[in-house]
C-alpha positions in Angstrom: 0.0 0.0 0.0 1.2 3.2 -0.3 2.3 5.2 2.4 2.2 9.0 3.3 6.0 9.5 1.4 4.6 8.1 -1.5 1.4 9.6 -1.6 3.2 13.1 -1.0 5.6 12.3 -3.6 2.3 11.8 -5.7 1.3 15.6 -4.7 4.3 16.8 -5.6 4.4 15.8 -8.7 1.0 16.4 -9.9 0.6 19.5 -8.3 2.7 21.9 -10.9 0.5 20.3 -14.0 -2.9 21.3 -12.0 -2.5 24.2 -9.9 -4.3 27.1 -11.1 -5.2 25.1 -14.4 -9.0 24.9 -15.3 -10.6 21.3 -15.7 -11.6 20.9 -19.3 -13.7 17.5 -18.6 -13.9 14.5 -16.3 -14.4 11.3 -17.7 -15.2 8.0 -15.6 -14.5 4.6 -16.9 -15.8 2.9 -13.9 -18.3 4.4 -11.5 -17.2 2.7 -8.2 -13.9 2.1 -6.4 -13.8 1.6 -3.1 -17.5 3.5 -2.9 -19.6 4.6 -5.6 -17.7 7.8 -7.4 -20.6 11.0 -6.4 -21.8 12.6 -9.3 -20.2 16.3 -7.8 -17.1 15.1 -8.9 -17.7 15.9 -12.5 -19.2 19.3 -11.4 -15.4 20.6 -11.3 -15.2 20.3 -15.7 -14.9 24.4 -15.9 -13.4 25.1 -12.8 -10.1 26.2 -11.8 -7.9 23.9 -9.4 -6.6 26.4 -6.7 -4.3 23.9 -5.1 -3.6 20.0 -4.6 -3.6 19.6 -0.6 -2.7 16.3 1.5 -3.8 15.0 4.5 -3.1 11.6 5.9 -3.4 9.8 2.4 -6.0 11.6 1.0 -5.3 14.2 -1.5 -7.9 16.8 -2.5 -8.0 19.0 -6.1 -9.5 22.0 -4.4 -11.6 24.0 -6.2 -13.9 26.9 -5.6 -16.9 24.7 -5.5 -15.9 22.1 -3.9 -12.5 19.3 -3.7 -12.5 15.7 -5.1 -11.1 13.4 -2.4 -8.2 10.9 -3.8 -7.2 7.9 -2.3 -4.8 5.4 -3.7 -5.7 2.5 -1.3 -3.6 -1.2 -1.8 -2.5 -0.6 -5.4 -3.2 2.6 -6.6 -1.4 5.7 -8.6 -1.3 8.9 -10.5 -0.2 10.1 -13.8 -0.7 13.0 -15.8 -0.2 12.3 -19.7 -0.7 13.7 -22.6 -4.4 13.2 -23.5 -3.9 11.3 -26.6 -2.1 8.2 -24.7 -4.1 5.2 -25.3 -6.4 4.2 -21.5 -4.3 1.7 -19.7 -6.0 -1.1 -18.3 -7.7 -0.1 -14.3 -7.7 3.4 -15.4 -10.8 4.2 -14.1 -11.1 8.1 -13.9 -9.4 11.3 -15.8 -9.1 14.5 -15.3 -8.5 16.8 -18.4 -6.6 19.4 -18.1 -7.0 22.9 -20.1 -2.7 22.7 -21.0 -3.8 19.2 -22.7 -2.5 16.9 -20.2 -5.1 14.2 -18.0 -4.4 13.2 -14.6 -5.2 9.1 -14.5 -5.8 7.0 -11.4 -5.3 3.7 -12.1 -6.1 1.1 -9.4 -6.1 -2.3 -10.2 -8.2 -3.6 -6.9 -10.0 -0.9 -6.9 -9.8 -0.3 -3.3 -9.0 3.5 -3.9 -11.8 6.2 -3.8 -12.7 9.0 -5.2 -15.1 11.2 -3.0 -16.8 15.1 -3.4 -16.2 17.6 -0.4 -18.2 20.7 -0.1 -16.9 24.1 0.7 -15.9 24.6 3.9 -16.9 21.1 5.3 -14.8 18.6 6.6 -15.4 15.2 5.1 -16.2 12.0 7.1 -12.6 10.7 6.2 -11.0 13.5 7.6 -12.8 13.5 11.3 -11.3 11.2 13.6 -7.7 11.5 12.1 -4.5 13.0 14.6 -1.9 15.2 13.8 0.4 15.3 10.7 3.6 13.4 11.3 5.9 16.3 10.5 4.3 19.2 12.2 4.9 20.4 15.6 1.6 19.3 16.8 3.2 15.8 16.8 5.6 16.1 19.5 7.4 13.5 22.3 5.4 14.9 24.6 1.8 14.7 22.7 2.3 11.2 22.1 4.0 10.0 25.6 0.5 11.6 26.9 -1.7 9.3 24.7 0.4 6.1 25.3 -0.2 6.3 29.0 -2.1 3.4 30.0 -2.3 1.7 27.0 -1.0 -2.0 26.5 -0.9 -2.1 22.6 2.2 -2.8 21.5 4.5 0.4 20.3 3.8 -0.6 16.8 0.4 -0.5 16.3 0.3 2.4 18.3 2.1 4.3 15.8 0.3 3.3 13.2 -3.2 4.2 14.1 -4.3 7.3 12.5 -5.9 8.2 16.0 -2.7 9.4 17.4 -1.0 10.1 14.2 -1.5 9.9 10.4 0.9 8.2 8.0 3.4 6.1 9.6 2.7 3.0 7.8 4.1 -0.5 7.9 7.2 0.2 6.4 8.1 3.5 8.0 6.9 1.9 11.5 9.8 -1.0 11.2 12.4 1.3 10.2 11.5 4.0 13.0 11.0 1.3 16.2 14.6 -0.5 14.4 16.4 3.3 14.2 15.2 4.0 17.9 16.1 0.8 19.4 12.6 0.2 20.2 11.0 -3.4 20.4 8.0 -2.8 18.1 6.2 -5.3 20.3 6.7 -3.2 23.5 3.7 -1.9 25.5 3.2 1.8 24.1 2.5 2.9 28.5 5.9 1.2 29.2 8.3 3.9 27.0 9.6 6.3 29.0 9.8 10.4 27.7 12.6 9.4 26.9 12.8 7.3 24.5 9.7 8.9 22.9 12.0 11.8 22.6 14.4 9.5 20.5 11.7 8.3 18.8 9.5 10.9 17.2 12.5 12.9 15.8 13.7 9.2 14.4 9.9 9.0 12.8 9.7 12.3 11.0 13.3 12.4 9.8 12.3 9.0 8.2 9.5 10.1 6.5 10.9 13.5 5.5 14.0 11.7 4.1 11.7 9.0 1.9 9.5 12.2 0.7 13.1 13.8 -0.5 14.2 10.7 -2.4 11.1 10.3 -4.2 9.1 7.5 -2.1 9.6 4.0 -1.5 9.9 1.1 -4.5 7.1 -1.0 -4.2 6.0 -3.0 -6.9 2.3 -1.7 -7.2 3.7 2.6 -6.9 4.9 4.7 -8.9 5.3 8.8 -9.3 3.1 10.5 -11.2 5.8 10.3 -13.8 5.4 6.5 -13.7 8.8 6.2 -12.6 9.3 4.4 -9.2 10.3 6.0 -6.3 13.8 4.6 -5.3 14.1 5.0 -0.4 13.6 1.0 -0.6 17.0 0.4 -1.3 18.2 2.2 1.7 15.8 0.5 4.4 17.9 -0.9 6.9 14.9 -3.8 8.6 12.1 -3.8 6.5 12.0 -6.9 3.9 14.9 -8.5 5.9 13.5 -11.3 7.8 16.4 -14.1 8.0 18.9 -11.8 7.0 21.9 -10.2 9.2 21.2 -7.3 11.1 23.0 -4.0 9.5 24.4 -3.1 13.1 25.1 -6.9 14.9 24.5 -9.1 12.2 21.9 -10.7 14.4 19.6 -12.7 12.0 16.0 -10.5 11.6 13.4 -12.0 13.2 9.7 -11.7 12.2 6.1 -11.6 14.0 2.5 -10.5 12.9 1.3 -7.2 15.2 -2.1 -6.3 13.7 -1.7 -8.8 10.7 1.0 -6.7 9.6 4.7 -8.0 8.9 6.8 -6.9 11.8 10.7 -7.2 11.6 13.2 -6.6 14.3 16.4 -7.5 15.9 16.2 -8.9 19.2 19.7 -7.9 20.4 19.5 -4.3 19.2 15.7 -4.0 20.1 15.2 -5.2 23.4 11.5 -6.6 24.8 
């Protein structure tokens, strides 16, 4: 799936072919995704995109009467092409831009979305999500507040939107590995501490996989349709069996939250 580096790797490059461009037509080749597509979303043929915005992994093509709501989900991604190249197979909406480009999404499972938001609202998706990972709101002391009390392990706690948005699967391991932190610890256990070594650890590891253009999976790609190119610098994640980069401690791996979850027991202790 991709993850809030790749998604804002996605903004960023589909933002300079949109921004302040007006839609010349929409055009859906299949009328449900994840949900049915709403009917408003066509609305914006006309209109003028004032910005591309992200939060969590939604994007939103803001307009003046409203924004369409993007979501990648498991396999999603974006292109913009010249109108004339020939539909690839699971593209399933386009947006056509005025300068003679179309913006694609093309999701072969089809568990992406696109949604309608109305001026000034805040859509459904948007209202029980925490802060963005790389603002100030999210701070060692914000989240050492929420983990009191709590039992989940350190991992999943990370990785629910509740507390914080973005830090996925992948970005989880490498975090927890970085910090010295047993993913399967008890969130109310960490001390200040080592929530202090950990949230700078978090958003320097998502900031650095935003700068080098996202991580290579095989179902992502830029906008460009180039893959992104972080996953050859990930130090745990994908390593199970093989020696630890610091001990050369063989990578051991457990399901939290029937996710894949890689550590090394000498350098991460329980």
């Amino acid at each position: 799936m991709p993850e809030l580096p790749e998604v804002e790797v996605s903004r960023m490059g589909i933002a300079p072919h949109l921004t302040d461009k007006v839609v010349n037509a929409v055009r859906i080749y299949h009328p449900t995704l994840r949900w049915p597509i709403p009917e408003e979303v066509s609305s914006i043929a006309g209109h003028k995109i004032r910005m591309v915005t992200r939060r969590a992994k939604y994007l939103s093509l803001v307009t003046d009467i409203g924004s369409v709501i993007l979501h990648l989900g498991m396999s999603g991604n974006l292109r913009v092409v010249a109108k004339e190249e020939p539909l690839k197979k699971h593209d399933h909406i386009e947006f056509e831009i005025e300068t003679g480009v179309v913006l694609r999404l093309n999701d072969p499972r089809r568990f992406g979305a696109c949604l309608w938001q109305e001026p000034g609202q805040n859509h459904a998706v948007f209202a029980k999500l925490g802060p963005e990972p790389l603002t100030d709101e999210f701070d060692a002391p914000y989240l050492f507040a929420h983990a009191q009390g709590k039992k989940v392990p350190i991992k999943q706690f990370i990785m629910d939107n509740k507390y914080v948005v973005g830090v996925g699967n992948i970005y989880a391991n490498e975090s927890l590995f970085e910090a010295k932190i047993h993913p399967q610890a008890p969130s109310g256990t960490l001390t200040l501490a080592q929530f202090e070594c950990l949230v700078p650890i978090i958003k320097q590891t998502l900031q650095k996989a935003i700068t080098q253009g996202g991580t290579t999976l095989k179902d992502f790609a830029q906008s460009d349709g180039k893959p992104g190119y972080f996953a050859q610098e990930l130090k745990i994640y994908g390593r199970k069996g093989k020696p630890c980069v610091v001990c050369q401690q063989l990578i051991e791996e457990v399901r939290l939250g029937q996710r894949s979850t890689v550590f090394c027991s000498n350098c991460q202790l329980l």
